[in-house]
Structures are given as C-alpha cells and as structure tokens.
C-alpha positions in Angstrom: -11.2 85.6 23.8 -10.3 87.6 21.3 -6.6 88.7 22.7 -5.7 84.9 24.1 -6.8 83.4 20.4 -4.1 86.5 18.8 -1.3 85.7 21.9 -1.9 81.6 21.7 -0.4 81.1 24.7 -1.7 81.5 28.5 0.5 81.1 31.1 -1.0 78.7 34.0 0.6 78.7 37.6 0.2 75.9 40.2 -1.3 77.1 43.3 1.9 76.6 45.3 3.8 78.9 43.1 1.1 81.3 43.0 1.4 81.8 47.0 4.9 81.9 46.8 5.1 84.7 44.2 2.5 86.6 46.3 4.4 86.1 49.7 7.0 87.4 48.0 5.9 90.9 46.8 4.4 91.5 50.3 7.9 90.6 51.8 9.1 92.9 49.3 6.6 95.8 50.0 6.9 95.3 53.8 10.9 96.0 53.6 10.6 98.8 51.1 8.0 100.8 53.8 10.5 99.8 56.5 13.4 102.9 57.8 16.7 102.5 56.4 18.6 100.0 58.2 20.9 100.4 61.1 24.0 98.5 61.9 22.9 96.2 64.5 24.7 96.4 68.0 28.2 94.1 68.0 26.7 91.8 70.6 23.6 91.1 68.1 25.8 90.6 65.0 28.6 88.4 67.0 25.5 86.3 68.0 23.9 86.2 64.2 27.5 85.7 63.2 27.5 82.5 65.5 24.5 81.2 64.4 25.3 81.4 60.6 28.5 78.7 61.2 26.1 76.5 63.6 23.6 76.5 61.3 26.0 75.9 58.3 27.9 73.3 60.0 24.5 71.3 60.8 22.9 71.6 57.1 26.0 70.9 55.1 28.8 69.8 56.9 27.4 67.3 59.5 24.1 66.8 57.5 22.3 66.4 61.0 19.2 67.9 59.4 18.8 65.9 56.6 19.2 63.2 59.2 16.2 64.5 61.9 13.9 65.2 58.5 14.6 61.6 57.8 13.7 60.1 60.9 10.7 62.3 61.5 9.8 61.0 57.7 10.0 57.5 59.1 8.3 57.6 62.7 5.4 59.2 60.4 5.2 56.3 57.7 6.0 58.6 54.8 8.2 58.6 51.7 10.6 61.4 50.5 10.0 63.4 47.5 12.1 61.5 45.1 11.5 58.1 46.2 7.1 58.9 46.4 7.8 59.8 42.5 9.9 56.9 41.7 7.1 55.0 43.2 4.4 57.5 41.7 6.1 56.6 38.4 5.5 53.0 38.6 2.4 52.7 39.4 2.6 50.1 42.7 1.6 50.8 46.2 2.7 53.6 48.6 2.3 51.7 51.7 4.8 51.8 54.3 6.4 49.1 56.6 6.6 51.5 59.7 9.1 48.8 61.5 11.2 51.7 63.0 7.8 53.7 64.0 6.9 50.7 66.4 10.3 50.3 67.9 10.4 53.9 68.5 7.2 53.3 70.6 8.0 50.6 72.3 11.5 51.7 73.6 9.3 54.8 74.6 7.0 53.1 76.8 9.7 50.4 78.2 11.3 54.0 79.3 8.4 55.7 79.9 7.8 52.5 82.7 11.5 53.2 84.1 11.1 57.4 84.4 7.7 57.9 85.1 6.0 54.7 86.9 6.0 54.5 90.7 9.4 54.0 91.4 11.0 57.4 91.9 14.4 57.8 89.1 16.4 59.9 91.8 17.3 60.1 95.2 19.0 62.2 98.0 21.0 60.5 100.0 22.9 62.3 103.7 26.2 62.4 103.5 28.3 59.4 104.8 30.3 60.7 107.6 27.7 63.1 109.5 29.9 66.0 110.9 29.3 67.1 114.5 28.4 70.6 114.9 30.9 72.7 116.9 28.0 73.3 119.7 27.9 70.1 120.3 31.8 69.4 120.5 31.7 72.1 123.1 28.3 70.7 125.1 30.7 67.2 125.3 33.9 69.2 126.6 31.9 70.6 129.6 29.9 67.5 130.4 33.2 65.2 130.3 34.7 68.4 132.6 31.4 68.0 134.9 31.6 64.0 135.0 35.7 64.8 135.6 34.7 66.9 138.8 32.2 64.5 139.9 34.6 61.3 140.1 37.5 63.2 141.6 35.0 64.6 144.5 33.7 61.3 145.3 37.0 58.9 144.7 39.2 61.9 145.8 41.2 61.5 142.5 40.8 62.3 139.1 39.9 59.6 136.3 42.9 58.0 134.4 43.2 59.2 130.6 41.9 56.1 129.2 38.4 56.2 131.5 38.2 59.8 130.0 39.3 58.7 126.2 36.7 56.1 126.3 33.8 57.9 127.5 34.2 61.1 124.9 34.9 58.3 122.0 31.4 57.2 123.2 30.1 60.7 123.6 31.5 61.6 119.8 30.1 58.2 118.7 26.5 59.1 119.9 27.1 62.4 118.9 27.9 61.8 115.5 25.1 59.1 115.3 22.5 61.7 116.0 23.8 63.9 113.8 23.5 61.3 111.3 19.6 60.4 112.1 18.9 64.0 111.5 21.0 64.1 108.2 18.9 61.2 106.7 15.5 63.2 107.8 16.3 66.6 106.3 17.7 64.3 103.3 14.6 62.7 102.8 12.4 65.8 104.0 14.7 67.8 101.1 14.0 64.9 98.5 10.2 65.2 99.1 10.2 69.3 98.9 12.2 69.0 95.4 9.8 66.5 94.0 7.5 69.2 94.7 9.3 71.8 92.8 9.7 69.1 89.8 6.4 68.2 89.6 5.3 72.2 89.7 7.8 73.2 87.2 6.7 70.3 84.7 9.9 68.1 84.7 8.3 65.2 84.3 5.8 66.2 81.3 9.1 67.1 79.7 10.8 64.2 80.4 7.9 62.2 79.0 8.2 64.7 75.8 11.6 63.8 75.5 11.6 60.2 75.7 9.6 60.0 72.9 12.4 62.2 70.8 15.0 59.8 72.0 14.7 57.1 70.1 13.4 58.9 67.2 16.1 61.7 66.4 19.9 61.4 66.7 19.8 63.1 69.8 17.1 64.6 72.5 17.1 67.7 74.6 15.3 68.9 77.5 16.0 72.5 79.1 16.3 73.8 83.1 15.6 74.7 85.4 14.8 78.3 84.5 12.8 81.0 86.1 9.5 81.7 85.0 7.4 84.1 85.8 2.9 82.0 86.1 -0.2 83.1 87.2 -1.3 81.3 90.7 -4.7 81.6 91.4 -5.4 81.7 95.2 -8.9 80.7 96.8 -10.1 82.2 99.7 -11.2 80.0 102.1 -14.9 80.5 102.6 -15.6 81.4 98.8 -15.9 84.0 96.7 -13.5 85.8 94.3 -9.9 84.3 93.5 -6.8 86.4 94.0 -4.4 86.1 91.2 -0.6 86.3 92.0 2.1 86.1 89.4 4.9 83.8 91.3 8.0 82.8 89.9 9.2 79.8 89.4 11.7 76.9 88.4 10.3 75.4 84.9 11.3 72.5 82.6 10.6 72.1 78.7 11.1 69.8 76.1 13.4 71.2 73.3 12.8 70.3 69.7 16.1 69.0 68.0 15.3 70.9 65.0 15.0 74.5 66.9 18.5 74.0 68.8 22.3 74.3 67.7 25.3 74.0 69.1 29.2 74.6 68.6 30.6 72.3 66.0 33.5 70.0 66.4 32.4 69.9 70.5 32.5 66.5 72.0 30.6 67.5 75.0 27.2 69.8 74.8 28.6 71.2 78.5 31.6 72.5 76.8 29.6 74.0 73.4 27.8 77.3 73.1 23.6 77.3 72.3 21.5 79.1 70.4 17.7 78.3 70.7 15.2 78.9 68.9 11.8 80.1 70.2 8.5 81.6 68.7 6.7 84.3 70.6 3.4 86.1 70.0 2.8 90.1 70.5 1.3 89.3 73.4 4.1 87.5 75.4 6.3 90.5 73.9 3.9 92.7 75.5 4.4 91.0 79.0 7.5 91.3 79.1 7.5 95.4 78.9 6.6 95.1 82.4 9.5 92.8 83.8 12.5 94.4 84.9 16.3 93.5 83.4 14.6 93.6 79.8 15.6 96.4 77.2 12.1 98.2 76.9 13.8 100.4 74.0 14.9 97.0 72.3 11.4 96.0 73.3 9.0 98.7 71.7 11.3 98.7 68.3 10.6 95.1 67.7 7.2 95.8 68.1 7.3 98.4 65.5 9.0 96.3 63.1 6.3 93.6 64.0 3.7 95.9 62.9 5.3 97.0 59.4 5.7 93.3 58.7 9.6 93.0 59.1 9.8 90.1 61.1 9.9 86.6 58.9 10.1 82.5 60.5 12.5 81.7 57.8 15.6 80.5 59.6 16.3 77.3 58.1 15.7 75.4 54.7 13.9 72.6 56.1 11.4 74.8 58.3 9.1 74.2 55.4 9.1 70.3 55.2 9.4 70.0 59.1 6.2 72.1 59.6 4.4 70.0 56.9 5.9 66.8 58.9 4.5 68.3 61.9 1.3 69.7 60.9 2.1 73.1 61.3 1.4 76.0 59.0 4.7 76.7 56.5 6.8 79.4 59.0 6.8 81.4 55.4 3.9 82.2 55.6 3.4 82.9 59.3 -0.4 83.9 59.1 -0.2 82.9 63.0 1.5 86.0 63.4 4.6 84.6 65.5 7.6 86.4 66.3 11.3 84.3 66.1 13.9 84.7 68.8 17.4 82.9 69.4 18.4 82.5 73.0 22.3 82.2 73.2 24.2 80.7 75.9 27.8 80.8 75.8 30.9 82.7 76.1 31.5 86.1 75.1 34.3 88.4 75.0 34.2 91.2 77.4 34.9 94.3 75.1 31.5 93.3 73.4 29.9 92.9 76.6 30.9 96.3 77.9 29.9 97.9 74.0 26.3 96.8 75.1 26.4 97.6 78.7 27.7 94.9 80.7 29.8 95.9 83.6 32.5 93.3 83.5 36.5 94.2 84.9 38.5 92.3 81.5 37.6 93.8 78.1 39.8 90.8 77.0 38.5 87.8 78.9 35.8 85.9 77.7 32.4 85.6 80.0 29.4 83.1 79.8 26.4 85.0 79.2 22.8 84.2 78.3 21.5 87.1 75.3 17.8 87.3 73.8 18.1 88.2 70.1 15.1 89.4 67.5 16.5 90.3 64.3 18.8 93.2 65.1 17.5 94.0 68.8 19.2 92.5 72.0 16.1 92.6 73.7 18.4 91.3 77.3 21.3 90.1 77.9 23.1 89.0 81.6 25.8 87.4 83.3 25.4 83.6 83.4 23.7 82.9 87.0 24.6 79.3 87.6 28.0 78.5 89.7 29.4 75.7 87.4 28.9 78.4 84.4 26.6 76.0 82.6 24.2 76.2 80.2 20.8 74.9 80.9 20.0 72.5 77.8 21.1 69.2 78.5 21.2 65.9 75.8 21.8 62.4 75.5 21.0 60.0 72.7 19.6 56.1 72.1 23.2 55.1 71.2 25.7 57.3 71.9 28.8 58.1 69.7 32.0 58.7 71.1 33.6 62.5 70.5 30.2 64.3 69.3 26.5 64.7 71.3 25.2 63.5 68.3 24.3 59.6 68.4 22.2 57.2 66.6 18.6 57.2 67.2 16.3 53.7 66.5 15.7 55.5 63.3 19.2 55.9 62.4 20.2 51.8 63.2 17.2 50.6 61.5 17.4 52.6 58.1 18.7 49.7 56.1 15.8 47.6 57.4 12.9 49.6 56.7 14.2 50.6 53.3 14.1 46.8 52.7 11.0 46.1 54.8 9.1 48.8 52.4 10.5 47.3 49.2 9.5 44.0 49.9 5.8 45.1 51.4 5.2 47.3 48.3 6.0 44.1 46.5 3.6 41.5 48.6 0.5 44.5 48.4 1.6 44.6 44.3 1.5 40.9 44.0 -1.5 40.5 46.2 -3.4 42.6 43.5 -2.5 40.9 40.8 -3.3 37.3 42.3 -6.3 38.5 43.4 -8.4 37.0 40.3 -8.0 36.3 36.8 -6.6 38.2 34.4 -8.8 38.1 31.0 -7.5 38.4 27.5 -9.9 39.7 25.1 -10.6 39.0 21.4 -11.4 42.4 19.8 -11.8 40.7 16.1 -14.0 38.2 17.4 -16.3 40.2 19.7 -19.9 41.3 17.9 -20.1 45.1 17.7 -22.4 45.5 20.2 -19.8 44.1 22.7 -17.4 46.1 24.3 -15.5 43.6 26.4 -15.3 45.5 29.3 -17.7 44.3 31.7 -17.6 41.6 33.3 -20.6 39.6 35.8 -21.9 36.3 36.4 -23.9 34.7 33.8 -22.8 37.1 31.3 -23.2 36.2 27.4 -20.6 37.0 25.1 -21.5 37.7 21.7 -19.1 36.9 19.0 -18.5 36.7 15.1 -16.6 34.4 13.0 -14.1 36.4 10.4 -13.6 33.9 6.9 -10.5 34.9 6.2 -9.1 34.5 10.2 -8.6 31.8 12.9 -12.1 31.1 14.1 -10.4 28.4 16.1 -9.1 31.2 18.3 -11.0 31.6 22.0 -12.7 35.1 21.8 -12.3 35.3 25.7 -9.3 33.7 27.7 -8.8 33.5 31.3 -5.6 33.0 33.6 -4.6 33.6 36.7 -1.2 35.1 37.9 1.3 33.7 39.9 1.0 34.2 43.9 4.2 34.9 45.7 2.9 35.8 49.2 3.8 33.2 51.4 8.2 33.5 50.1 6.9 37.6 50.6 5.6 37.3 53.8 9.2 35.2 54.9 10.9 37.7 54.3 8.8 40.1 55.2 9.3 38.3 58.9 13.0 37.4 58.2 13.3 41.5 58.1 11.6 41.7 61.2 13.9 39.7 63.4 16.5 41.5 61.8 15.2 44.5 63.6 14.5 42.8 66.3 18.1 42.0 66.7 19.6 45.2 65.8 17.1 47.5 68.0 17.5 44.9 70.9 13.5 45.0 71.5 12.1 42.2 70.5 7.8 42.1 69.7 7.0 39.9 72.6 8.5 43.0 74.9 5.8 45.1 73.7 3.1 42.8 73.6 3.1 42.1 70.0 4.2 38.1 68.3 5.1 35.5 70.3 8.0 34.0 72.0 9.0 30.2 70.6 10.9 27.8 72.7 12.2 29.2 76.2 9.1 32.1 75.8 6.8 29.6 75.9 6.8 29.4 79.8 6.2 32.2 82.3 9.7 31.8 83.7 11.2 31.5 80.1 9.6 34.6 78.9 10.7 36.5 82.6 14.4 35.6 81.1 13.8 36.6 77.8 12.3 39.8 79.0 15.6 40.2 81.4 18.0 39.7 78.2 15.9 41.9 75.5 15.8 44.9 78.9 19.8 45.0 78.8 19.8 47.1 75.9 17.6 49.8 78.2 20.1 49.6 80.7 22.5 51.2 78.5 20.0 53.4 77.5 18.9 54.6 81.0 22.6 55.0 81.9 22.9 57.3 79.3 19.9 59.6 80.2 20.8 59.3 84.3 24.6 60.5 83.3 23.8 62.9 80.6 20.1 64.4 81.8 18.8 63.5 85.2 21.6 63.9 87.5 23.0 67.2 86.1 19.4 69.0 85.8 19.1 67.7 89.7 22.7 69.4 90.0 21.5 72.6 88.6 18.5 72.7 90.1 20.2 71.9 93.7 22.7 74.6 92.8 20.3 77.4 92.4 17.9 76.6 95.6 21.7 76.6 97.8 21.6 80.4 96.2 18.4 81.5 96.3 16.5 79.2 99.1 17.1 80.5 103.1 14.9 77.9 104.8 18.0 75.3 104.7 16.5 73.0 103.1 19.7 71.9 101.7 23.2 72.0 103.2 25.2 71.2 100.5 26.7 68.2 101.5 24.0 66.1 100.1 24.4 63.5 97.1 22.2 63.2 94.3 21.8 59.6 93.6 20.0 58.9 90.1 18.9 55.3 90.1 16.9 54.8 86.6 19.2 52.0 85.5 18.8 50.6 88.7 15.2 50.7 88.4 15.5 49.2 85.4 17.7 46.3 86.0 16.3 45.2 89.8 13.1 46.5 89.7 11.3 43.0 89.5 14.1 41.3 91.6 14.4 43.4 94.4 10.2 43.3 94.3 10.9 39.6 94.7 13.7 39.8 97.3 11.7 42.1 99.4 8.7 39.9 99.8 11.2 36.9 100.7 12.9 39.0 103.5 9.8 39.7 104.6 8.8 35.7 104.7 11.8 35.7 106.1 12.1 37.6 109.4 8.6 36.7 110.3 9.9 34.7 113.3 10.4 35.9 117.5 14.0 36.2 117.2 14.2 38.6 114.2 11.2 40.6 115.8 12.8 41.0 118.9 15.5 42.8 116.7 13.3 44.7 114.4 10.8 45.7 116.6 7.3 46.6 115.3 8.6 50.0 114.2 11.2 48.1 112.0 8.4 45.5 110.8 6.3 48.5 110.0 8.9 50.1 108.0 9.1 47.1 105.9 5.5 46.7 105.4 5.5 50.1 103.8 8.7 49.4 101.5 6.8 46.5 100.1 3.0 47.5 99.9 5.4 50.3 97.8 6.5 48.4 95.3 3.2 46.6 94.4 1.1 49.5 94.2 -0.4 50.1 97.2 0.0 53.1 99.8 2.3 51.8 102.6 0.7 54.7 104.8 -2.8 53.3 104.6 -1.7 49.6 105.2 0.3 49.9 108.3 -0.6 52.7 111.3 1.6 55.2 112.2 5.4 54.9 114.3 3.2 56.0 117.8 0.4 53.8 117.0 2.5 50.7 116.6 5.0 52.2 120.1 1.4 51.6 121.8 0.6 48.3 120.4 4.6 47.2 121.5 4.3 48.4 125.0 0.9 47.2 125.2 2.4 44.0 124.7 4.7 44.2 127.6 8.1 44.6 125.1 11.2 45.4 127.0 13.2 45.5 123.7 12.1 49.8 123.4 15.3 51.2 121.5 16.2 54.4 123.0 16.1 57.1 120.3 19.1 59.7 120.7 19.4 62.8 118.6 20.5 66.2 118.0 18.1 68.8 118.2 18.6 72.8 118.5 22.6 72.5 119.1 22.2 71.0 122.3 22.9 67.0 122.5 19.5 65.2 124.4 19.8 62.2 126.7 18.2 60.5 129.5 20.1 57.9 131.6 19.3 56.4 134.9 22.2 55.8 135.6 23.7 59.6 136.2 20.2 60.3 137.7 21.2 57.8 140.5 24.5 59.1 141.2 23.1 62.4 141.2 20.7 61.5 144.1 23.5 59.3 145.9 25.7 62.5 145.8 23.4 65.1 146.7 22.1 62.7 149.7 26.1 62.0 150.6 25.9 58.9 150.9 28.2 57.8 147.4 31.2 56.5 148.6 34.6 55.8 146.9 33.9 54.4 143.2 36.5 54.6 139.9 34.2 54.3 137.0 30.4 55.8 137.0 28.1 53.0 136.6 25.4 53.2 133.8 21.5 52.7 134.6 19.5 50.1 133.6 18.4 51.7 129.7 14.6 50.3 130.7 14.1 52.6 133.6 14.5 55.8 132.1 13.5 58.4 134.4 13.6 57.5 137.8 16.2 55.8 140.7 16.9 52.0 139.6 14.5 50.1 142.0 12.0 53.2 143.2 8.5 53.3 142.2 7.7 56.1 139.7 7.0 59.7 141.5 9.9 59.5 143.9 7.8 57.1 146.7 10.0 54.8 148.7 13.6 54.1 149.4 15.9 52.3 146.6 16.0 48.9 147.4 18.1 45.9 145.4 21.5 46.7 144.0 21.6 50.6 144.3 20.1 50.0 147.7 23.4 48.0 148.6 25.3 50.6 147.1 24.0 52.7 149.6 23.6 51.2 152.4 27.1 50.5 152.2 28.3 54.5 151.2 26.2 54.8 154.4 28.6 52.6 157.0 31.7 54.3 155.1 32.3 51.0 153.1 33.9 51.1 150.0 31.9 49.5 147.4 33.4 47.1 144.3 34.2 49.9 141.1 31.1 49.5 138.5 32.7 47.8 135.1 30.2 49.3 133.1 31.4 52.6 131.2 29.3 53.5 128.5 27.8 56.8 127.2 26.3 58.9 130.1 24.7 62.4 130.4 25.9 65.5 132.2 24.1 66.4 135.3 23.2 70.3 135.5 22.8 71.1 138.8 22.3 69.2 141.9 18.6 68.1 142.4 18.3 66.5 146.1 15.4 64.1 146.9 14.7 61.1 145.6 13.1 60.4 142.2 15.9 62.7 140.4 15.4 62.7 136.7 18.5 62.8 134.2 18.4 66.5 133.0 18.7 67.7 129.4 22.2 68.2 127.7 24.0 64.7 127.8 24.4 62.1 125.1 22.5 58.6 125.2 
C-alpha cells in the first residue's frame, strides 16, 4: 500500500492485452531455445516466396479479404468494429436486418433442390457413332464369303456386286447397332459404378458445403478427386471380430475461401497456380511416417520443431477475426495444438526441381508439380499425375465477372441494401421505444422532500410544495407522449425488401416466406411466377455445371482411364452435366411425361412399344415423383412372360454383340441350309429371309424336327425336287452365316451371323 501510495500510479491492462503480451514472450522463449536457423531448401523458399505475392495481392491489392470478412460479417447478422462503436456511441439498437442472410439461404436450398434431390446433376452418355470392332468386320467378311459360295453353288453363278453391297450395308448396319446397344449398357453400367465412387469419396457432402459458400463469398471452391488413404472395416460373415483394412481412395472436400490463393492477374483458376492451406495435428503427421513418397527426414524435423514450440497459425491478418466469426479459437494462440501446411499446385522450373531431387530431363523448362510445405521442410513433392496437367481445386461464383474467378456473391449485390435496411430498422426498434409510453417531466422545486420522482405505479400520490416567491401555477408532474413513426418505418422497411428481391432475383414467396399479390394469387399464377424468379438459378447452375461439375467428372474419369483395368470406361464416353436442365424442365418434363404416358395408352402405340417399352416408361415416371420404378413395374422377363402369354406376335428380336463374335438367329438361312444339305434347292438369285416369328426351326415344321415342310417352303421344294426352277425370293435383308452343313430336318441357324 505503502509503495503504490509513494508511485501514485498503477498501471492496469485489459485482459486481451495481457494474453497477447504473454503469447508473446513464450513465442519469444520458444525461438530463442530453437538451433540456429538454416537456409531452407530453394523449392521451399520459391514456394514461400509465392505465397508472400498471393497473399499480398489478396489483402491489399484486390482487397478480396476485407470482402469474404465482410460477407461472413453479414450472413452472421453482425456489425464491424467501427460501425458497432458508432452505434455503441449513440446509444440506439444493435439489431440487424439480416436481408442478405436469408437470400443467402434461400438461393442455397433452391440449389441444394437442383444438386442434391432425386434427379441425378450428371450423366454418361455412349458415344454417337458406335464403332465396330475389327473382329467383327472380319466375322462379316467371311460370312458374306460363305453366303457368296453358297449362291454361286446353287445358281451356278456368283451374286452381282450390288446383292453383295446391300447385304454387308445390312450386316454393318446390324453390326454397328449392336455395338451401339452395348455402348449405352456399359454407359449406364459406368454411370452407376461412378456414382458409387462419388458417393464413397463424399462429393456430394462437399457439394452441399459448397453451395452454401456460393452465395455467401465472392467465390466458392471444392477440391478432387484426390487419393486418400481410410480405414474400411470388414465384417466377417457369421460374426465376430472386424478386420480393418486401410484402402485408398478418391475423396472430395469443401475448401474454405479464406484458406486458398491463387495467381493474381489470372482470368481462369485452370491457368493460375494454388497454395492451400491446411491444419494438421501430430497425429496425422505421425501417419504419414509410414506412407511411402513422403520425406521422413523432412518428416521427423517438423516434429522436433513441433515439440520446441516453433510452429505458429499466423498466416494472415484476418485469421483472428475469421476464427472469432467462425467460432474457432484465435490461430494465435493455437492451444489446439495444430500444425499449418500450404499445398502448392503449379509450375515449377526444373533446375529447382532437380536441387530437391526431382528427376526431370530440362533444368530450364517449367513442370507442374504438387509440393507439401511446413515452415522450412518440403515434407513431399511430385510430378503432377493428372493428363490435362491440372490442378484439382476448382471455382465458380453466384455472379460471375468477366477476366478474374472472383465474382459477386448475394452478399456482395445486396451491400447497399442491408446497409440501408439496418439503418432504417435500428430507427423503427429506436422509435418503437420511445413511443412505447409517456414520457414524464418532472418538477424538482415543486416535489415534497420526501419525493424522489422516480417511481412511477398506479394510484401513486405525489406530494408537493408550493414555493412563495415561484410559479405555483406550474404542473409539478407533466405527461406526453412521443411521436410514432412506425407504419412510414415499416414502408420502407418493405420498400427495401423488394429492392432485394429485385436485385437478388429471389423473391420471399420462392422460399416460403410473404405472399404473392395479383398473378400469385392463383396456383397457375404463382407456377409462373415461380418459373420467372428460377431464371436467375439457371444462370447460376450454368455456372457451377461449366466451372465445377463437369470438370471434377473430367478429372475423375481421367484418373479411373489410368488407374482402373476392369474397362469400365473406354474413353469415348461423354460426360453430360444436366443441373441447368434440371433446373429449367424439371416440373415440365414431370408434366410432359405423364401426358405421353396418357397418351400412348391405346392398341396401336402398344403394339409399337410393347410391354417392355411400356414398362420402361412406367419406371421413368414413378422416377420423377418419388417412387422406385423397380418396385412398381416387374422385371423385363416377367413382363416377356405376361406378352407371350398373351399370344403377342409383335416379339422384337434383340441383336447384339457379345465376346467379338456377332450373334443371330434367322430361319431363313436355317431353311436353306436344310434345302442344300437335302439337295433339293434349286436355281435361286437372292437368299430368301425367314419368317422373324419362327426363330429356330424350318418355316412350316413343328418344333423338334417332326414332319415334312409343308406351305410355301414346301413348294419351294417340291419344285427343287422335279428340277423346276423356282421364282427368285425379293426379300434381301440381313441374314446369318451358316457354319457347317447340318443335314436333317429341324436345322437351327448357328451362332456367328448378324440379325
């Protein structure tokens, strides 16, 4: 007491500064136990040396940080520094409007609807023009030879060049039909496998994760495919312990906007360099001792420096307001013990490359590479895997901007309006107060001592005093109530609101909020509404199919052609994104489909469908309402039993290629095969084609080969029989080669022709 009375000061420190200080002296303790430092390797310092202009050119020059802080301030409802102390200052109300917040939201579940509802984003689609394998090319050559030998044994000449021309155009046709029928099923047989693969490698839980950064930031990223070494835990079958296997495999993630940067000046991210970065713990570090392609030496001295305390989260200037914004501990401080690393993906010349070990042939020519960095330590570093030499971060914003990735994010267009919106509800919550009651002036000099004036209740009595020398005429107690401006308030307040309505292009009614006036007012009026307010997503999805969905399908298509020998993909295939489609037909083509369905209901139209057809629509449509097409309608062979059941003589004949070897059944070569090997074909120009419903046995003989043929074949032969020549057949049509010479009735059409 004593030594503060003689000073007559004492110093007092707020708790923030306190911390500080003491982070401080620890940071500076920590680096004063640590070795002297070592020039880091010229790979590690080029890459630090990049990340010093990316990170400059994004704080000061482009001021795309201020901008992200500013938006994540807004989707949160809170004020910046200066204008909460302005506020403060006043004395008024700190509420916030939040108008961008729920258009933010709403744009993120009318996307949200169009990504991740029923309707599948993406497609694979067969190539147009199917090409016929070689094999089969050469299977046609030597059955046109064998049909060639045939007609010149039994007409004693050889077929003219157009007979010939025509049947291989037929041949090819069928050919290249079947090829195309197997196309389209290892197409959609390929597009079922890879939704596997997404769904395992969390693509779509990133995509949800970054359609909510869309509209909020200026711009939104997602990363992949990349390999990734999980745990799969494996059952076995009649209990007991689990088996734990540690599989690789293709992974998706949601990147923050705040923890990536990029070339400046780039007006495509595909043509810019990227540095990432990513928080470990000891633990992951740990793991990756035991991987192979990682520096272990890199590995263990990060790990030292980890233990004297060397390693600091403080990359940025506004990692300590973004971590408060996200409810995360300051990175300052980093009690969680996490360890910072950049990822960098870009080009690289190749004298630094071979200065840390790289074997590549040009010192001077630049590679794309992909480098882990932690403070000094390149901790691996490789050749860029991917074909197209292409980074795997990929992003689009809400409205783009032409000659930068940056755009505008919902935030970004409705500044102006939420500024205003706040002002003018800070003013309607002020005024509210005020016009809640009466204000009350008091009379001091005419209140009795006793009185203090400054309670107030029903029933109360006021004691007062008359002065003889003032105005006793004077009220001691006056009452009067304040002027109420909440209705003009809450006009503008709404006048503000269709503003944003108008410049975010979603409207309330789209997200269930307000109601629609005049054409809204009916169902069909609201549907068109609806339809006008969704064109805005349109653009939107167009810009996340072009910039996002098709080229992570591309890159992940690219690396199962390198790595995957089951052929599930050719190569040939194209990826077909379709969320703008989804978002513009969805309900129309909903709507068409149940009218073509109304529509073909009728004997004609079934005739040319066929139950397998009518079954395929069933499934399309129970699709699109929600239901499981499977469980509605039976199988293909279940409704081929219900058709021929029903005595059906409309059976298409199914043709396709299977093994390298072309399949076909026709009856008609199986009845010139038995003519010929019984001799009794006589003189004929064309070969005749069977009749497509008896497939498998001679034209007019009962099944099994019982009984001579009788009707037109019979005549045929009868007439071969007396040495008559018969009329030439007109029919020429696509027939199948007959391998060896199968006497008796009954003959079958044998494997290895085209139907």
């Amino acid at each position: 007491m004593d030594q503060l009375g003689q000073s007559g000061v004492l110093q007092v420190i707020p708790p923030a500064m306190l911390e500080q200080q003491l982070q401080q002296q620890a940071t500076d303790k920590a680096a004063a136990a640590q070795p002297p430092a070592v020039a880091p390797p010229e790979l590690a310092a080029y890459i630090q040396g990049r990340f010093e202009i990316f990170r400059n050119h994004r704080n000061t020059t482009a001021g795309w940080s201020e901008r992200m802080l500013a938006a994540l301030r807004t989707f949160n409802g809170q004020y910046d520094s200066s204008k909460l102390s302005d506020i403060k200052k006043f004395g008024g109300s700190e509420i916030y409007a939040r108008v961008s917040a729920q258009k933010c939201r709403a744009a993120s579940s009318l996307l949200r609807d169009v990504y991740l509802g029923s309707d599948r984003p993406w497609a694979i689609r067969a190539p147009a023009e199917a090409q016929v394998p070689e094999e089969i090319l050469s299977k046609i050559n030597e059955l046109m030879s064998s049909e060639a030998q045939m007609v010149a044994q039994a007409t004693g000449k050889p077929p003219s060049p157009n007979d010939l021309d025509t049947r291989r155009r037929a041949l090819i046709d069928a050919a290249q039909e079947a090829a195309k029928k197997k196309a389209t099923a290892q197409a959609k047989d390929a597009e079922e496998k890879i939704e596997t693969i997404l769904r395992e490698g969390g693509f779509y839980h990133a995509l949800a994760e970054f359609i909510v950064d869309l509209p909020i930031f200026p711009f939104a990223c997602i990363k992949g495919p990349v390999v990734r070494v999980v745990p799969e835990v494996v059952w076995p079958p009649g209990g007991g312990m689990p088996t734990v296997k540690q599989n690789p495999k293709l992974m998706w993630q949601r990147v923050s906007p705040f923890d990536i940067w990029f070339t400046p000046g780039v007006a495509d991210i595909e043509n810019a360099d990227v540095i990432e970065k990513q928080r470990l713990t000891r633990a992951e570090l740990n793991d990756l001792l035991d991987l192979p392609g990682y520096n272990h030496e890199e590995l263990r001295a990060v790990l030292d420096e980890y233990g004297r305390g060397g390693l600091h989260d403080n990359w940025d200037t506004t990692d300590s307001e973004r971590a408060q914004l996200e409810s995360r501990e300051n990175p300052m401080w980093n009690r969680s013990a996490m360890i910072t690393m950049m990822e960098f993906n870009g080009n690289v010349q190749g004298r630094v490359l071979q200065d840390y070990g790289l074997a590549v042939p040009d010192d001077l020519r630049d590679y794309n590479v992909q480098a882990w960095v932690i403070g000094s330590h390149v901790i691996k570093a490789q050749l860029s895997p991917n074909p197209r030499q292409r980074h795997p971060y990929f992003i689009t914003s809400f409205e783009k901007v032409p000659g930068t990735p940056v755009g505008n994010g919902l935030s970004d267009l409705l500044a102006d309006l939420q500024e205003a919106s706040n002002a003018t509800l800070r003013g309607l919550i002020n005024n509210l107060s005020l016009a809640s009651g009466p204000q009350v002036v008091v009379n001091d000099d005419r209140l009795a001592p006793d009185e203090t004036g400054e309670q107030m209740f029903p029933w109360k009595r006021w004691h007062v005093r008359n002065d003889p020398v003032a105005n006793n005429a004077q009220k001691p107690i006056e009452f009067f109530q304040p002027q109420s401006n909440a209705n003009e308030l809450i006009a503008v307040l709404k006048e503000f609101g269709a503003m944003a309505d108008e410049v975010s292009a979603i409207p309330k009614y789209v997200s269930g909020g307000g109601a629609a006036g005049g054409a809204g007012r009916t169902a069909s009026g609201l549907a068109m509404l609806m339809g006008n307010a969704s064109k805005i997503l349109q653009t939107v999805s167009a810009n996340i199919d072009r910039d996002v969905v098709e080229l992570a399908l591309m890159q992940l298509v690219d690396l199962i052609l390198l790595t995957d020998t089951s052929g599930m993909l050719t190569g040939s295939e194209d990826i077909h994104v379709q969320g703008v489609n989804v978002a513009i037909q969805r309900e129309t083509q909903r709507q068409r489909q149940i009218e073509f369905l109304g529509a073909t209901a009728n004997p004609v139209d079934m005739k040319i469908i066929g139950m397998k057809g009518r079954g395929a629509m069933l499934r399309s449509v129970a699709g699109t309402i929600g239901m499981d097409g499977d469980q509605v309608v039976p199988p293909d062979q279940a409704l081929e039993k219900m058709e021929k059941a029903e005595g059906s003589k409309n059976e298409p004949i199914e043709q396709a290629v299977e093994a390298g070897v072309v399949k076909g059944v026709q009856a008609g070569v199986a009845r010139i095969a038995t003519e010929m090997t019984s001799g009794v074909l006589a003189t004929r120009a064309r070969l005749p084609l069977g009749n497509p419903t008896h497939i498998g046995t001679v034209p007019g003989q009962q099944p099994g080969g019982a009984g001579p043929p009788t009707g037109g074949p019979g005549k045929d032969a009868a007439r071969a029989q007396g040495n008559q020549a018969s009329k030439p057949s007109q029919s020429m049509g696509p027939q199948t080669a007959v391998v060896g010479n199968q006497p008796g009735p009954g003959a079958h059409a044998v494997k290895g022709g085209v139907g």
